[in-house]
Steps between C-alpha positions, in 0.01 A plus 500: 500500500450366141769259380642724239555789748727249772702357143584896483540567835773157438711694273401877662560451866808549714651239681523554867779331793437213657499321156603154543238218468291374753523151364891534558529712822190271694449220325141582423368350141198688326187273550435362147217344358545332194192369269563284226357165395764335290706219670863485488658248265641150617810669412466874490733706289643680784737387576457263269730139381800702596516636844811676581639455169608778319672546202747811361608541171763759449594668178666783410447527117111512620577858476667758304808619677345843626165241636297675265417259203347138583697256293178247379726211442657426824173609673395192299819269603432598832121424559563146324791449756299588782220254464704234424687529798163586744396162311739318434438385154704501191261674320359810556112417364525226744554782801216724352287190487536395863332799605167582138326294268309602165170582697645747799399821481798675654563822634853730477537734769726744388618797723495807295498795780876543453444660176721525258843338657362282747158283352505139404665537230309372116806279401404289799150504486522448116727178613271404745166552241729273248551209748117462574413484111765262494295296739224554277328793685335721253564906489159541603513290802802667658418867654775750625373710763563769773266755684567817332439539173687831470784347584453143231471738213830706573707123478247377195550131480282440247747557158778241759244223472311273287136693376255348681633538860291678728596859688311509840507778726215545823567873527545819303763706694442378860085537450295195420417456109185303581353299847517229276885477516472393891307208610303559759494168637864452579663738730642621794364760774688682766488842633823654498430882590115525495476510150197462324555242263692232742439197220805415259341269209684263252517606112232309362706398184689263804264370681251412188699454169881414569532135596872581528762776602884624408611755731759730302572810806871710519754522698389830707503712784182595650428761754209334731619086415932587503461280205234452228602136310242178438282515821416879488449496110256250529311613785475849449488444156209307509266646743331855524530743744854425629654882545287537827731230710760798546381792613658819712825344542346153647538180264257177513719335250632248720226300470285607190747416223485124674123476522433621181719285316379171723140559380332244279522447207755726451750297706396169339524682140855686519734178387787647385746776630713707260691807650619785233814610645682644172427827673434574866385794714718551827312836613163700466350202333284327357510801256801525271418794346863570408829322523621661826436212723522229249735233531568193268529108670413386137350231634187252461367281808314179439312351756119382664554631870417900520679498824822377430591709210355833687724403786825543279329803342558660825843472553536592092338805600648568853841422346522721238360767733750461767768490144363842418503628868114498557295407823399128517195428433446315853570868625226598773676809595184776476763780427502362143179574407389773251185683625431711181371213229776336405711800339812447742461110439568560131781708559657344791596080533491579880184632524190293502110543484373206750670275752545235239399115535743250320348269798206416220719299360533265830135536592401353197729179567276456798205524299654160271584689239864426450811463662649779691839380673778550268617181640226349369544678180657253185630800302669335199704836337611447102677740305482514144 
């Protein structure tokens, strides 16, 4: 079977019973092999300075009343507010300087599947793109990138930001641009269903340009992960040939968003965490195609542990499901699940397409990259 026939069969075939994960219901853990020769940092960037710490910033002039229009200025007040308090400095350069100098080469992975509502949205990335030159980063040494270029060109960041700045995308529309993107040097095998391509490699642009990394994901629903925040937009973000970990109703996401993201250099590289939660998905995401499942925390969170902020992102999520009388995400019930592609899913909260796997977020905490027990968790909340 040639790769491109088993991504269709992904999207094409019907999900059976018996649909809750292996990993989950046994304990068993695909066998992974992971190749790559860069070392971890003395310090990696996940999690980072700040373990446990995270850092909301709350305000509701970010938005227009209806959530529709970003308001650029308090996007502004807020990123400055939320480094200085991850920091603790007085001023903010002295936060963005903890973290670049004038020679990185840095990376911002932005999440742009939830097209149009849901995406990182420009007036942060434009913030964040301002703070490096501030630094004294040049536009041409700062690259914003996702997989899919499709899906980069609908949000068009380039008129937000400072000519110059790079616009990187691996893919055209879930199908490689060019071999080139991937390296083959860094990756990770397993063999999930007997596919034929069982190797997931690291976007090149990571593992040989960027010195460092800004993670910018969303607050969002996901069907396979429950939840799709830092880990799982880096990860899957920056690796081919993810879709094939769920597959006929089984999941391997309990462990593959973890792995991926704990691969070198990418762990090392990814030193700063900043979660876009003006808007957030609570059902069918990641997409946010339209405004039906679209809710508004108006929120920012600051922070260097992955972990720690995608452990409140799933009780964001779970609680404004359980608000809007939806199915938890931890729901394993297999009478939930939609068996014709996702159509019920997207008209129904309680339906769902896989047995889902917020337990990525936990698994990775065992892997040392963050903080997991909300006990744990420093969660400093500020309203502005």
């Amino acid at each position: 079977m040639e790769r491109r026939t088993f991504v269709q069969l992904l999207a094409a075939t019907p999900l059976v019973t018996g649909a809750a994960s292996p990993e989950a219901t046994a304990g068993v853990t695909p066998a992974y092999r992971t190749v790559s020769s860069y070392q971890p940092a003395t310090e990696p960037g996940m999690p980072g300075p700040y373990p446990g710490r995270v850092i909301s910033i709350k305000a509701a002039k970010c938005l227009s009343e209806d959530g529709l229009q970003v308001n650029g200025e308090v996007v502004r007040e807020m990123m400055d507010r939320g480094m200085r308090e991850l920091t603790g400095d007085k001023k903010t350069i002295d936060s963005w300087r903890r973290f670049f100098t004038r020679d990185d080469v840095v990376g911002i992975k932005v999440n742009a599947g939830g097209r149009p509502w849901v995406v990182s949205h420009p007036e942060i990335v434009a913030e964040t793109v301002r703070n490096l030159m501030a630094v004294g980063i040049r536009p041409e040494q700062i690259y914003i990138y996702e997989r899919f270029e499709d899906q980069l060109n609908e949000i068009n960041y380039t008129p937000h930001v400072a000519g110059g700045v790079n616009i990187f995308a691996a893919e055209r529309a879930n199908r490689r641009v060019d071999n080139a993107s991937y390296d083959p040097r860094v990756y990770v095998e397993a063999d999930f269903f007997g596919e034929d391509d069982t190797r997931s490699n690291m976007i090149s642009l990571i593992s040989r340009k960027l010195t460092k990394i800004i993670n910018i994901p969303n607050m969002k629903d996901h069907g396979a992960t429950g939840v799709t925040g830092c880990l799982k937009n880096i990860a899957y973000g920056g690796f081919s040939n993810v879709a094939r970990t769920h597959y006929r109703g089984t999941s391997h996401t309990l462990s593959f968003v973890g792995t991926l993201a704990a691969v070198e250099p990418m762990r090392s590289r990814t030193v700063l965490q900043i979660m876009d939660g003006l808007r957030g998905v609570w059902h069918a995401g990641p997409f946010a195609a339209t405004l039906k499942y679209v809710f508004f925390p108006r929120t920012i969170m600051f922070g260097t542990d992955p972990v720690a902020i995608d452990r409140l992102l799933i009780d964001i999520i779970d609680d404004e499901r359980k608000r809007r009388g939806a199915v938890s995400i931890w729901d394993r019930n297999e009478k939930t699940l939609d068996f014709i592609n996702g159509r019920k899913r997207d008209e129904d909260p309680n339906v769902n397409i896989l047995i889902r796997e917020p337990g990525h977020v936990e698994y990775a905490g065992k892997l040392g990259l963050g903080v997991h027990e909300l006990e744990k968790i420093d969660l400093r909340e500020i309203v502005l």
